[in-house]
C-alpha positions in Angstrom: 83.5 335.2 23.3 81.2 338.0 24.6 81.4 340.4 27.3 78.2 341.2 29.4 78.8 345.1 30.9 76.1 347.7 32.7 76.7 351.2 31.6 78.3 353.3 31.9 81.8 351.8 32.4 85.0 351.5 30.3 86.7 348.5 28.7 89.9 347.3 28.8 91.5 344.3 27.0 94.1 342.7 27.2 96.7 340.3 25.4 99.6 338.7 26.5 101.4 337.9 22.5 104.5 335.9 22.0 106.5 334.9 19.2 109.9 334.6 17.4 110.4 337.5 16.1 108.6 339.6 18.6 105.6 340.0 17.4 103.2 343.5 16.3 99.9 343.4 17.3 96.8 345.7 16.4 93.3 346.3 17.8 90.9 346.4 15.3 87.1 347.9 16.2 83.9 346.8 13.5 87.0 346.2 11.3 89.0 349.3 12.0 92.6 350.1 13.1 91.7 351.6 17.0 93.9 354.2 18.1 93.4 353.6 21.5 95.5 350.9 22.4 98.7 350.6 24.8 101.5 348.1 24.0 104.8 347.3 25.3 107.3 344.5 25.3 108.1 342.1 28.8 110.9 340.5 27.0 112.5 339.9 23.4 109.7 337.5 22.5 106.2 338.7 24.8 104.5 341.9 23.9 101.5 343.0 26.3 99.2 344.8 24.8 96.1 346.7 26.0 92.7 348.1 24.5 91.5 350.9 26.4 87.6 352.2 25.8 87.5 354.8 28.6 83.5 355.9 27.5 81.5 353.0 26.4 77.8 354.0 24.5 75.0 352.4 23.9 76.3 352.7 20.2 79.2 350.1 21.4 76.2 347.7 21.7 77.6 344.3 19.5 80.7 345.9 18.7 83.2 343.2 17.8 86.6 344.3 19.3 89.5 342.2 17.3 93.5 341.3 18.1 95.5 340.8 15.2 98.9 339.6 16.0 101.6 339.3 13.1 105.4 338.8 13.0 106.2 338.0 9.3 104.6 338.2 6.1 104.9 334.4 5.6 102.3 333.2 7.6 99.3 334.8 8.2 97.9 336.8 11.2 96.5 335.4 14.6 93.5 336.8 15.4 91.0 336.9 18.7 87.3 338.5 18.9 84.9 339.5 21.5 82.4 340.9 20.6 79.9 343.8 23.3 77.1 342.5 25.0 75.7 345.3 27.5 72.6 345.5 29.7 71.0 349.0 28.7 68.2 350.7 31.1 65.0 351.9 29.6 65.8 355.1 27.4 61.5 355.9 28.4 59.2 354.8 31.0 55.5 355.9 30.3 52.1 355.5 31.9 50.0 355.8 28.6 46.0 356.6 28.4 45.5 358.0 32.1 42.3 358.7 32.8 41.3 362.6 34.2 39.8 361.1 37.2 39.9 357.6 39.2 36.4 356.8 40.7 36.3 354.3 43.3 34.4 351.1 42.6 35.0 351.1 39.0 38.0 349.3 36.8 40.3 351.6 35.1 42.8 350.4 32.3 46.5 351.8 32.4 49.3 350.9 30.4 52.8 351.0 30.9 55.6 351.6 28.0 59.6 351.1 28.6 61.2 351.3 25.6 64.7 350.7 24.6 66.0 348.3 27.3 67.9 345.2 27.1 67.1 342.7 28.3 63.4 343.6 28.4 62.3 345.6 31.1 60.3 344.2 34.2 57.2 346.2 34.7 55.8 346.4 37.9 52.8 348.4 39.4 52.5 350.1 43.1 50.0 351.9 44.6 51.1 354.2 47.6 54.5 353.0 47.5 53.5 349.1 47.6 54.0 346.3 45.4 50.3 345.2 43.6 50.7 341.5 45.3 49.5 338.5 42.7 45.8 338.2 42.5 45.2 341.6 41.4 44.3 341.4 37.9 47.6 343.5 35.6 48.0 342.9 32.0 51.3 343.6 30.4 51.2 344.0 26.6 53.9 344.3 24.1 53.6 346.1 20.5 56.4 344.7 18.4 57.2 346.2 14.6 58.4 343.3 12.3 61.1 344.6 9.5 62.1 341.9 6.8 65.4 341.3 8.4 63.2 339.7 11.7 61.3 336.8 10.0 
């Protein structure tokens, strides 16, 4: 399962967890025991439990979020994952190779970098506060740097 969020925002889970004996459950974030969770019993058999991320990052980007349930050592755990999707804005927006001076009559080549958004940011170009309309020649490029762990 994954969760689609817009930062900044916080994240709660929860679980509804039954079983005979009542059972214990336990968050688990990338793997690890997460101290910020909020349990507590509805009956002899139902525990409700609650993870609670009050100050999500872009580090919490694909995060995987777990629920372990347990209640004896005879049969093992039951366990749930979602794992963090989030749409991130551009961390930098930059108009690269401006020229000095604009002449009129004559072309001029500007590029336009946003880095670190996801999905992809749309670029878009205005002149005095309007949209360029389709027919107007704009180029968008993309410079991409391939690690092994890519191909």
């Amino acid at each position: 399962m994954e969760f689609h969020r817009l930062m900044p925002a916080s994240i709660q889970y929860p679980t509804l967890v039954a079983g005979r004996p009542a059972p214990t459950v336990i968050w688990l974030i990338d793997g690890t025991p997460a101290p910020q969770y909020v349990g507590e019993k509805t009956d002899t058999h139902v525990v409700v439990n609650k993870l609670d991320i009050t100050h999500v990052k872009r580090s919490h980007l694909n995060t995987t979020f777990k629920c372990r349930a347990s209640n004896t050592k005879l049969v093992s755990p039951q366990e749930k994952s979602v794992r963090l999707e989030m749409n991130l804005k551009p961390t930098l927006v930059l108009i690269q190779s401006k020229p000095a001076t604009l002449s009129s009559e004559r072309y001029v080549s500007l590029s336009c970098v946003a880095e670190g958004s996801r999905p992809p940011a749309q670029l878009t170009w205005f002149k005095d506060n309007r949209k360029f309309k389709r027919g107007k020649v704009c180029i968008i490029f993309i410079s991409i740097y391939l690690t092994p762990s890519d191909t």
